[in-house]
C-alpha positions in Angstrom: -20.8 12.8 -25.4 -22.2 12.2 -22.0 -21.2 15.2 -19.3 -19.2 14.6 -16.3 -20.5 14.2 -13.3 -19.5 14.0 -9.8 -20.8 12.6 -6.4 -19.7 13.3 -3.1 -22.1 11.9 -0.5 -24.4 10.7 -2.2 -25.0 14.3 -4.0 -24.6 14.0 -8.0 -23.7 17.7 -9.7 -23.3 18.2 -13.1 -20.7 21.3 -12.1 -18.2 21.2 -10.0 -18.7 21.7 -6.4 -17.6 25.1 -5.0 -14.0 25.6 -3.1 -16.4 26.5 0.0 -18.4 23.4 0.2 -15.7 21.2 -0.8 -14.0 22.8 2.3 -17.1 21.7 4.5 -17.2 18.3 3.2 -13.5 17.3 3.6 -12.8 16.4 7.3 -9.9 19.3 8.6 -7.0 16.5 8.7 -7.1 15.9 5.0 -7.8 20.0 3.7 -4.0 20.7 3.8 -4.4 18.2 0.5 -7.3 19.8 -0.6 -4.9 21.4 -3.8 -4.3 18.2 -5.2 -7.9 17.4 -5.9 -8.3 21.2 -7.4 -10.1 21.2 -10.4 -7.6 23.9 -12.4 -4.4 22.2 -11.0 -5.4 19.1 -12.6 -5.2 19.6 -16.0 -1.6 21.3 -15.7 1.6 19.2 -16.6 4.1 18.2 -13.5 7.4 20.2 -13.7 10.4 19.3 -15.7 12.5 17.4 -13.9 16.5 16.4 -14.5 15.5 12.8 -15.3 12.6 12.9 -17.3 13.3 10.5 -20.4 11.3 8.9 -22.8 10.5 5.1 -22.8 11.6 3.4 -26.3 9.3 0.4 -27.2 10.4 -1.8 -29.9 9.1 -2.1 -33.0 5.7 -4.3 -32.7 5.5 -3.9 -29.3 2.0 -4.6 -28.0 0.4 -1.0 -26.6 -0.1 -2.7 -23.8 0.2 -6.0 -22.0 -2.8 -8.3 -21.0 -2.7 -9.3 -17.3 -4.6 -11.2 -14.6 -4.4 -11.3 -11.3 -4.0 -15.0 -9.7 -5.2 -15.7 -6.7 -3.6 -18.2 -4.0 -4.4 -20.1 -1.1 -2.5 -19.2 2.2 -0.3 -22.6 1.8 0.5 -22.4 -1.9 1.5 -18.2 -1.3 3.9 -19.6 1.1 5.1 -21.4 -0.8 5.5 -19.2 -3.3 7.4 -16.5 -1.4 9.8 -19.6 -0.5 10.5 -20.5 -3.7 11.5 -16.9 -4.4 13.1 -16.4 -1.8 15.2 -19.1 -2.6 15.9 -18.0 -5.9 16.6 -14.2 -5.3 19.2 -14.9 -3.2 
């Protein structure tokens, strides 16, 4: 298994970067976030919450679902949002 490991400006560390230079690095209008990113908060569980509920798939059901992203030119995404539009309402 190949270890974590991390890079913040250009810097690569195989441990995680102390609370004091993280501080340094994260400009002073984002560090009032700086608890989201924390390294021991992130492995915790959210509160329970009222309407926490469990998701039933049917039997059979596909783990998950195969997507792709289509992309459109300016005219036909027009139209597009006309045509729904039209339908929705």
């Amino acid at each position: 298994m190949r270890p974590i490991s991390y890079t913040i400006i250009g810097r690569t560390a195989d441990a995680p970067i102390k609370p004091t230079l993280l501080k340094s690095l994260v400009p002073p209008q984002y560090q009032k976030h700086a608890h989201v990113f924390d390294d021991q908060e992130s492995k915790k569980f959210p509160p329970k919450r009222s309407w926490n509920h469990a998701i039933k798939l049917k039997v059979g059901a596909p783990a998950t679902l195969i997507s792709q992203n289509i992309c459109l030119s300016q005219v036909k995404l027009e139209e597009l949002q006309k045509f729904i539009k039209e339908h929705v309402e």
